[in-house]
C-alpha positions in Angstrom: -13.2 167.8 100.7 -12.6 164.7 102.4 -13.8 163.2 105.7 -12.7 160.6 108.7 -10.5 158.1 107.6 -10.2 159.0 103.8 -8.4 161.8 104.7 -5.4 160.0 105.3 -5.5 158.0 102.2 -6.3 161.2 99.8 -3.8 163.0 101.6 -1.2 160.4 100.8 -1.8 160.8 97.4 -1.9 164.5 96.6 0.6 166.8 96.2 0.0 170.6 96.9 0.0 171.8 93.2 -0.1 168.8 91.8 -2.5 167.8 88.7 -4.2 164.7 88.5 -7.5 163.0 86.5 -10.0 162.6 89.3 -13.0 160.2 88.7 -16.1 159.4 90.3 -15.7 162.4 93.1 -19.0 164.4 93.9 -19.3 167.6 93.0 -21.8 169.7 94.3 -22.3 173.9 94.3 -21.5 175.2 97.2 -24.1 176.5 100.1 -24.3 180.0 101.0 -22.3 181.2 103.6 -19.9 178.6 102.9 -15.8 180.0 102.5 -14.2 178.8 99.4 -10.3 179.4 98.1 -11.4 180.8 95.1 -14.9 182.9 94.5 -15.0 182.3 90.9 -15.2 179.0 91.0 -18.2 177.9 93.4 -18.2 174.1 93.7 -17.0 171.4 96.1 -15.1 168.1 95.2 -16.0 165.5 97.9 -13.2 162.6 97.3 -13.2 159.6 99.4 -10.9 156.2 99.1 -13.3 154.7 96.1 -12.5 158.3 94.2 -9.8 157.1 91.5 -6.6 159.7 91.0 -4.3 159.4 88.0 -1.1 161.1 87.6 -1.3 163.0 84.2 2.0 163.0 82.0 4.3 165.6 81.9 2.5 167.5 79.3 -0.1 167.6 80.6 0.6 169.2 83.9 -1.0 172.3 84.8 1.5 175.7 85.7 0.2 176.8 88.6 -0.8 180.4 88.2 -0.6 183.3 90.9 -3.5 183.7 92.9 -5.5 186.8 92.9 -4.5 189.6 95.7 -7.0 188.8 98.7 -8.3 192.2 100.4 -5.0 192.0 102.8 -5.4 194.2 105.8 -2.7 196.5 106.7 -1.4 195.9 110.3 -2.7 199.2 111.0 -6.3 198.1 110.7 -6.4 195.3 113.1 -7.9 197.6 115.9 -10.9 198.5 114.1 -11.5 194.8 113.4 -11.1 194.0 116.4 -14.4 195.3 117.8 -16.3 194.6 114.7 -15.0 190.6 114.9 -14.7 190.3 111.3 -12.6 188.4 109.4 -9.4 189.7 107.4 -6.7 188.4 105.3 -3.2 189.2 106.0 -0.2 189.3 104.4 3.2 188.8 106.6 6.3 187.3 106.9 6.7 185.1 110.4 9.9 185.3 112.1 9.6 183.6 115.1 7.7 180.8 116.4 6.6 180.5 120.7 6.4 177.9 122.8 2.8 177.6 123.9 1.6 173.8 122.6 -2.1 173.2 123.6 -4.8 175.4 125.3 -7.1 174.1 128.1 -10.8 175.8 127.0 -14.3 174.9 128.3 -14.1 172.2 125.0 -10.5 170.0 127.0 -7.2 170.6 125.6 -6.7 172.5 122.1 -3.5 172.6 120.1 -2.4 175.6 119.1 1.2 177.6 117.7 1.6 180.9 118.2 4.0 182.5 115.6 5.2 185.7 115.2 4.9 187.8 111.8 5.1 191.1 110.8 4.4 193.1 107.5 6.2 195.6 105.0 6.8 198.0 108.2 8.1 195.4 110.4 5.5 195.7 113.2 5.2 192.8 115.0 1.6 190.8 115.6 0.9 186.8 117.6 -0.7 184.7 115.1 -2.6 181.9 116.8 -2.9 178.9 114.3 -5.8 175.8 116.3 -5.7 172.5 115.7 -5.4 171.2 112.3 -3.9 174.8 111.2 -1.0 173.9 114.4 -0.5 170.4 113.1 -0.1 170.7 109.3 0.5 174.3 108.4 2.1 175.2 111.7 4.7 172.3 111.5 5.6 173.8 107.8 6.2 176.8 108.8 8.1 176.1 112.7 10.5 173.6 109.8 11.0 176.3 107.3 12.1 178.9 110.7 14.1 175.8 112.0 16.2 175.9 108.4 17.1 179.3 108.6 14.1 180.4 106.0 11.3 182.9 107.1 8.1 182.2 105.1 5.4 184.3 104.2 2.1 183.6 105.5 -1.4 184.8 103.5 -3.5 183.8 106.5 -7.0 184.3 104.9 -10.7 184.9 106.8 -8.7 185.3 110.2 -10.3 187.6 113.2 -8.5 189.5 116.1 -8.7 188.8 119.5 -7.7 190.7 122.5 -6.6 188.0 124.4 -3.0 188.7 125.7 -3.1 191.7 124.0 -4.3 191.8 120.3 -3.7 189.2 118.7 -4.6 187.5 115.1 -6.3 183.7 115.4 -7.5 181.2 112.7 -11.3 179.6 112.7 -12.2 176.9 111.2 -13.2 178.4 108.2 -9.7 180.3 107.6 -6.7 179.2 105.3 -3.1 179.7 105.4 -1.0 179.7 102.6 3.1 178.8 103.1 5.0 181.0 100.5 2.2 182.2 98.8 2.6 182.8 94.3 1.5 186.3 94.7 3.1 189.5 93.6 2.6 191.3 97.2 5.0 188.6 98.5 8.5 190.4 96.7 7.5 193.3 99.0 8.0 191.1 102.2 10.9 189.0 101.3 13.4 192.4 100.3 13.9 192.8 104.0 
C-alpha cells in the first residue's frame, strides 16, 4: 500500500509483474475484515518514497504464475445478489465502453466508466468502474477497445445495483484485473 504523494513516486517505479528487492517497507498482518488479492498470503507491504526498490537481474526474475479461479458468478446469478448486496467476482469479456464521465451524488462529482461485458453466453451486463477504478483500470481497458482488442475483465468483490436497470459496480474494496493469467479466460476469448 501506498499513500498521498508516494503514490506517484512508487507508482513510477513499478511495473505490474515486475520483481524487485524491496527494503525497509512495513509489513504488518492484515486486520480482519480487510480484502486482500490473495488469501493465503495475509500481510500488507506499506512502501513510501524512503522504501528502497532494486531491479533484480534477469535470473532472478520471478515467472508470474496463474492466479487461483476466484468463485466467479455466472451472469445468471446476479439477481439473487442483488437483493442480498453481496459481493461477487465475475469473469467477462468487455466489448464496449459508454459515454457517461462523472456522476453528481450527495458526496459532488464522481468519475465513473460504464463498460459493457458479457460472459461465455454472450449476455450482456453495465459494469460501473468509480474513481480510481475509472482513471487507471478504466483508461486500460477504453485503450485496449480503442485498438481493436476486447479484454477480459476478472472484476473481483463487485455488488449489483438496480440503478438503470441491474447493473454491476466496483467499491472501494474491489479489484479489476486487465487480461487476467487464468485458465477460465480461453473460454471468453474463443468467441
Amino acid at each position: 500500500m501506498t499513500y498521498g504523494q508516494d503514490i506517484a513516486i512508487i507508482d513510477k517505479r513499478i511495473q505490474l509483474n515486475g520483481t524487485y528487492k524491496v527494503f525497509d517497507a512495513r509489513v504488518s498482518p492484515v486486520t480482519h475484515g480487510f480484502a486482500v488479492p490473495d488469501e493465503t498470503y495475509r500481510c500488507i507491504w506499506t512502501l513510501n518514497r524512503r522504501t528502497m526498490i532494486h531491479d533484480v537481474s534477469p535470473d532472478e526474475k520471478l515467472v508470474p504464475q496463474p492466479t487461483a479461479d476466484a468463485d466467479i458468478e455466472p451472469f445468471s446469478m446476479f439477481y439473487k445478489s442483488m437483493w442480498s448486496k453481496k459481493d461477487m467476482n465475475v469473469l467477462g469479456a468487455v466489448i464496449s465502453k459508454l459515454a457517461r464521465r462523472f456522476v453528481f451524488t450527495k458526496k459532488g462529482q464522481k468519475t465513473t466508466t460504464d463498460f459493457i461485458i458479457i460472459d461465455q453466453e454472450c449476455k450482456p451486463i453495465t459494469l460501473t468502474l468509480w474513481e480510481e477504478f475509472a482513471t487507471t483500470q478504466g483508461i486500460e481497458i477504453e485503450n485496449a477497445l480503442e485498438s481493436g482488442i476486447y479484454p477480459t475483465i476478472l472484476a473481483r468483490r463487485i455488488i449489483t445495483t438496480t440503478y438503470q436497470g441491474l447493473t454491476l459496480t466496483t467499491r472501494q474494496d474491489s479489484s479489476i484485473d486487465v487480461n487476467p493469467n487464468i485458465p477460465l479466460v480461453a473460454s471468453l476469448e474463443e468467441w
